[in-house]
N, C-alpha and C positions, 0 to 999 in steps of 0.2 A: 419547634417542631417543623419537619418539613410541609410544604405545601404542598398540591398535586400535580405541577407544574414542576416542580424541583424533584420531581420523585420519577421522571421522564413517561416515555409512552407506554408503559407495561399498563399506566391505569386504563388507557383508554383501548385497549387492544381487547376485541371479543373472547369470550374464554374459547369457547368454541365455533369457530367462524364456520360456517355452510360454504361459503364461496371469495374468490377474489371483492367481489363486486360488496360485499358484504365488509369485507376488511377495509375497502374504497371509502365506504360511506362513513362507519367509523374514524377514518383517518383523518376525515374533512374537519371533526369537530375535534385534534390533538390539540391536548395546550401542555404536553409535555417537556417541552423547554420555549426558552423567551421566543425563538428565532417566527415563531407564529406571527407574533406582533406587528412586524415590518414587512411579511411576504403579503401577495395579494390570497394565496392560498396553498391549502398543500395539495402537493403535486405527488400522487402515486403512482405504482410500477403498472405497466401499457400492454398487453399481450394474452396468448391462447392460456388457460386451463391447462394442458395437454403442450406446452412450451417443454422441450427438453434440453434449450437452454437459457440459461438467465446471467444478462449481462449488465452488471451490475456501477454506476458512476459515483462520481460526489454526490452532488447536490443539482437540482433544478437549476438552470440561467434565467438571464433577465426574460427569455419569451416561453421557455417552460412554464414561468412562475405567470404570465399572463393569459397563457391559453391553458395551462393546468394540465399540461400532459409531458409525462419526457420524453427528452431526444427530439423533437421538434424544429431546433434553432441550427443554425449552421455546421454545429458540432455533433447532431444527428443525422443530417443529411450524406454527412461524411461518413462517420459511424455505419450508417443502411448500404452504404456502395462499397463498403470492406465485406460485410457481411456477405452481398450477393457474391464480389469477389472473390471470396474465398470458399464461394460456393455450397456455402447455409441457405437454408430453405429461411424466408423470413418470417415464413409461420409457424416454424417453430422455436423463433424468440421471443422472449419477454423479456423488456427491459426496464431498472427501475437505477434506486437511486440509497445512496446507505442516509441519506437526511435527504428529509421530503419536503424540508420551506430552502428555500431562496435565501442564504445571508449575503448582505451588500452595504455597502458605502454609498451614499446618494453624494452627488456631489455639489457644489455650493449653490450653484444656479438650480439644483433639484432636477435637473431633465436629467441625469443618465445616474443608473445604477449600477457599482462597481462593485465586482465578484469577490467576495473575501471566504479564505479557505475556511468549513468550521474548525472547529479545536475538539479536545478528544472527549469534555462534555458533553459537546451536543451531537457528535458523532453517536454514544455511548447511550444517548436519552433515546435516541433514532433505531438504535438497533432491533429492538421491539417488533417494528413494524416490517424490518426485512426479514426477521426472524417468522413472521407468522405469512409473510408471503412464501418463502422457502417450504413453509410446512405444507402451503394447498398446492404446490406446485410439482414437488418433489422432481425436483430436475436431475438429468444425469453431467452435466457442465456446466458451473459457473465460472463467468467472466469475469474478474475483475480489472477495470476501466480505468488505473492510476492509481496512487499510491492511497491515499483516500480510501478508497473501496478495500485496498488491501488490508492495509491496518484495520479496519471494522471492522474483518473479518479473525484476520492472524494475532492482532494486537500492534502495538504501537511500532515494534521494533524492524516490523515486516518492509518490504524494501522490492520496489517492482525489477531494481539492476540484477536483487541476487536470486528472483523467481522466474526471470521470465525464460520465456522459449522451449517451456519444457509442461506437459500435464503431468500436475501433484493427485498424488491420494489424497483426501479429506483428512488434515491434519488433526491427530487426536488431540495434540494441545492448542487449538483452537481455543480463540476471544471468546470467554464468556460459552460452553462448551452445553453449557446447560438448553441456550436458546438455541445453537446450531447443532444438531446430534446428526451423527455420521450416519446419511443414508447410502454412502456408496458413490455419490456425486465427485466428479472429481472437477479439481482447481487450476484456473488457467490465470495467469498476472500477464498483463500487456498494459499499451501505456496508451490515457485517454485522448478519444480522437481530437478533445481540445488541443492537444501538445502537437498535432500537428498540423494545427491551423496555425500555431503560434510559431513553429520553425521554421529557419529560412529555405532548409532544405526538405520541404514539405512532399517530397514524392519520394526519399530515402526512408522516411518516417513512417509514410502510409505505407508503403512496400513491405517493413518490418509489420506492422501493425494485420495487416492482409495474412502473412506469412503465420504469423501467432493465433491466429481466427482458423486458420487449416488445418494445424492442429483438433481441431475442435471437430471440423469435420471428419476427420480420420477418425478421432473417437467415436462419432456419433456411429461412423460407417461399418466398425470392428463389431 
């Protein structure tokens, strides 16, 4: 028989949540897959109520998962100077994460923690939670922040080369269809501002990255 831990976070999600802050607290106590075990905590999605966009990443980094909040670390910093760039209001974002613990590799000596991508288990035990923030949120744009975020969303086979640059309708055959029901929100695929911390040509990258956020504005503007 499964356990409630192998049965992912559907247990521990409110049936009927009153508020963000409400799905927060709940989230604190998830023991819906192992990755709880080695995070220092779980790290939930950051913004207004009244957010009409939500942009959405992997998973929490090593300083997300220490101060308990996302987008925090180097690759949110970045993330927040696209957004002004591209001329998003930043109050009206909320960003979170499709898995809400930190998985990592410690390394021999113990002092640094190395990022390991989850796998489509614990993406799939995780969904839960961004399922019931979508629901208080009802946003009219979601972001998706790299391939990660996308497949959580689209399913496995989804692919940021062959989405991006362009706003989707709310795909009817949508991952898991039950937990994400078409409010009318439409789907933006761009690639996470970690990748362009990581490239050598890191202002070709951010430039696209900027470019795909605009998008978003024109939506919001129309």
């Amino acid at each position: 028989m499964a356990t409630k831990t192998e049965q992912g976070a559907q247990e521990y999600v409110p049936a009927e949540p009153h508020s963000l802050d409400e799905l927060r607290r709940a989230a604190a106590g998830c023991r819906g897959c192992h990755l709880y075990r080695d995070a220092t905590q779980t790290v939930f999605g950051a913004g207004p109520e009244h957010a009409r966009v939500v942009l959405i990443g992997e998973q929490p980094g090593d300083i997300e998962d220490r101060r308990g909040a996302p987008f925090v670390g180097p690759a949110g910093k970045l993330l927040d100077r696209a957004i002004a760039d591209a001329g998003l209001a930043r109050a009206d974002a909320y960003v979170t994460n499709v898995v809400k613990h930190f998985k990592f590799k410690a390394t021999a000596t113990g002092k640094r923690r190395i990022h390991q991508n989850p796998n489509r288990t614990e993406i799939v035990a995780c969904l839960p939670w961004l399922a019931a923030e979508l629901s208080m949120l009802h946003p009219q744009v979601l972001v998706a922040l790299g391939g990660t975020a996308l497949k959580g969303l689209l399913g496995p086979s989804a692919t940021v080369a062959a989405s991006r640059g362009v706003l989707l309708p709310w795909p009817q055959a949508a991952y898991q269809p039950e937990l994400f029901p078409d409010e009318g929100a439409r789907l933006l695929a761009t690639i996470h501002p970690s990748a362009v911390l990581r490239a050598v040509d890191r202002d070709a990258l951010y430039d696209g990255l900027v470019a795909d956020l605009r998008l978003v504005t024109s939506a919001l503007a129309g």
